[in-house]
Each structure stands twice: as structure tokens, then as C-alpha cells.
C-alpha positions in Angstrom: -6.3 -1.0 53.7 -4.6 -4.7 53.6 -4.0 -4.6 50.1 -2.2 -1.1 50.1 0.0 -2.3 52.7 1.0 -5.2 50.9 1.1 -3.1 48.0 3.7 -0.6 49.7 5.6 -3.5 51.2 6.4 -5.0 48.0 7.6 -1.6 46.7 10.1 -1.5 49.6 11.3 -4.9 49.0 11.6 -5.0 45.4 13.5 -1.4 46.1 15.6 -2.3 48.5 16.8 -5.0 46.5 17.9 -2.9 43.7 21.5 -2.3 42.9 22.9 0.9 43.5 22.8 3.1 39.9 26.1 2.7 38.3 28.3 5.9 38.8 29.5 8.1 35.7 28.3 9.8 33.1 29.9 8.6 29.8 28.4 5.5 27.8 32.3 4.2 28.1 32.2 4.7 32.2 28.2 3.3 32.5 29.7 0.3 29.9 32.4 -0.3 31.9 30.4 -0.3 35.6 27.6 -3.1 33.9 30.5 -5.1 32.3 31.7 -5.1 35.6 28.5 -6.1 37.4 28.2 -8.8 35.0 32.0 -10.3 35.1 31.0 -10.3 39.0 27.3 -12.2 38.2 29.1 -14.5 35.9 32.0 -15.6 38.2 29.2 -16.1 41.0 27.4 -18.3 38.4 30.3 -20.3 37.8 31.0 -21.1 41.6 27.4 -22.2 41.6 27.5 -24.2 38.6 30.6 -25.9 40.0 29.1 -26.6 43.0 26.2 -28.7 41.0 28.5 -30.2 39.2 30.7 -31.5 42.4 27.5 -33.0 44.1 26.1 -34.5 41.4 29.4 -36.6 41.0 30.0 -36.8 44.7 26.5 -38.4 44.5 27.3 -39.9 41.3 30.3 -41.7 43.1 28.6 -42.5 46.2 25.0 -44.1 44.8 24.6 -47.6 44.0 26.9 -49.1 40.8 23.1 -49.8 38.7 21.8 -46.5 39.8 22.7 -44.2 36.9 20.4 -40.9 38.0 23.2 -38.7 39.2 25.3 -39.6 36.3 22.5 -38.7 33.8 21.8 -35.3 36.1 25.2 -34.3 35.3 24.6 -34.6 32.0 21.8 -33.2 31.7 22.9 -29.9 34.0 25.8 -30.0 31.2 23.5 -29.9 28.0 21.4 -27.5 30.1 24.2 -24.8 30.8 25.6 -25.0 27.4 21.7 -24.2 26.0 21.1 -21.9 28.4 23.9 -19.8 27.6 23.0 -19.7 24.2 19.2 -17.9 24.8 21.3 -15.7 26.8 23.6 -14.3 24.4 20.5 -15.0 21.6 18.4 -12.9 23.6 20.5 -10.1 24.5 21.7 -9.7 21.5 18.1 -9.2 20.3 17.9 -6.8 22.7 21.2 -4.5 21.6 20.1 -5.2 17.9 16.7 -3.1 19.0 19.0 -0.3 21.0 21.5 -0.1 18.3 20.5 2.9 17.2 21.3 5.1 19.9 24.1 5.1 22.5 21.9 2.9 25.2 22.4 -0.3 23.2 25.8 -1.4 25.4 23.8 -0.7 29.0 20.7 -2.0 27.8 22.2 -5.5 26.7 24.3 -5.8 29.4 21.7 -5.0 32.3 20.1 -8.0 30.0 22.6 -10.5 30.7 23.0 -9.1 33.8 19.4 -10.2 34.7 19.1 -13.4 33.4 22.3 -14.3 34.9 21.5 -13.3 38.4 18.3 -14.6 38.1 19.3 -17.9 36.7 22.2 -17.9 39.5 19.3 -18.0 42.1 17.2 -21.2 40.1 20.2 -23.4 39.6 21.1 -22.8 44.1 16.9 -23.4 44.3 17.0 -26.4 42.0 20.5 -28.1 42.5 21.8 -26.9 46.2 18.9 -26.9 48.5 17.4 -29.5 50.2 14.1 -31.2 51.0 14.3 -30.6 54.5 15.5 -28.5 56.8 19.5 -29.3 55.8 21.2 -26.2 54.6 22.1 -25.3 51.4 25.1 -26.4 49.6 25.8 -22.5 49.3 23.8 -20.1 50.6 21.1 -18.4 48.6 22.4 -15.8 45.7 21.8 -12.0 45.3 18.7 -11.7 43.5 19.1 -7.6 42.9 18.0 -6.3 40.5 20.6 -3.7 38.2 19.2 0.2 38.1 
């Protein structure tokens, strides 16, 4: 009986986390709604990003003059970004290269880089923005849903 609970629980969660199905009924409308979504997930990104980027200087400019760990953090959150935008686009690309036969391929490689980017959204604000203890985030935690 425990485990079917849990069971139904984390059906309720991971469906109340869902994004609402995008309206129309054209490919250019249903195109149009997940570039959308992801123009949205992207600029959230970027706020997130930026807000790395301003505390590891801030930290950067506040640490000791031998103490080069922020600096290199930057760096390395710099290198990171740029690689991790190429899987993205290498990945989802794969993925409208295997829909391209059929009318799908747009929504099917957008809801892809819609994913990854929301997801990713939530690992740099777990990673970079969080603390130790019981200080609050830098910002507070991202949407995780899910697209339809």
C-alpha cells in the first residue's frame, strides 16, 4: 500500500509540474508556442548565468590578492557555458535530423532545447546560487516543468 501511494504521488507531482499543452493546431502555431517557451527558458537562463557570473567576480574582487579560485571559477563557468551550449544545439539537432521526415521535427527539437535548458537553468541556481547553509539563494529556485 506504501509503495502505491508514493507511486501515485509522484504521478501528481511530476503532472502538476507539466506545462500547459501549447494551443493551436498548425505546425506554424505549435512552432511558434515552443519557440516561444524557449525564447522565455533562454532569457531565464541568461539572468541566471549573469547572476553566476556577478558573484563569482564580486567574490573574485572581494577574496584575498593570492587567492585565485573565484577568478578561475569564472573561467571555468565561461568555458563551461560556451560547451554546454554546443551539446545543446549538437543534440537537438540530432534529434530534428531523426524527425525530419515528418512535420514533428520543429516541436520535437524545440521541446528538446526546451528541456535541457530548463533543466540546466535549475543545475547552474543548485550549483552557483545556493548556499551551504541556511542563507537564501542568490535567486530563487527556477521552474523545473516539464513542456507537454
Amino acid at each position: 500500500m506504501g509503495l502505491a501511494a508514493l507511486a501515485l504521488g509522484m504521478v501528481l507531482v511530476s503532472s502538476a509540474r507539466a506545462a500547459p499543452p501549447c494551443p493551436g493546431e498548425s505546425t506554424v502555431e505549435l512552432n511558434q508556442c515552443y519557440a516561444d517557451r524557449l525564447s522565455a527558458a533562454n532569457a531565464t537562463l541568461g539572468r541566471y548565468q549573469a547572476a553566476v557570473r556577478k558573484r563569482l567576480r564580486d567574490d573574485a574582487a572581494a577574496g584575498q590578492p593570492d587567492d585565485k579560485s573565484a577568478a578561475d571559477a569564472l573561467r571555468g563557468f565561461a568555458t563551461a557555458e560556451a560547451l554546454w551550449e554546443k551539446y545543446r544545439d549538437a543534440e537537438c539537432g540530432a534529434v530534428y535530423d531523426y524527425w525530419s521526415g515528418g512535420t514533428i521535427r520543429g516541436v520535437e527539437s524545440l521541446t528538446c532545447s526546451l528541456r535541457i535548458t530548463t533543466r540546466h537553468t535549475h543545475t547552474i541556481w543548485a550549483l552557483w546560487l545556493t548556499y551551504m547553509d541556511s542563507t537564501p539563494p542568490i535567486l530563487p529556485e527556477p521552474p523545473t516543468a516539464e513542456p507537454d
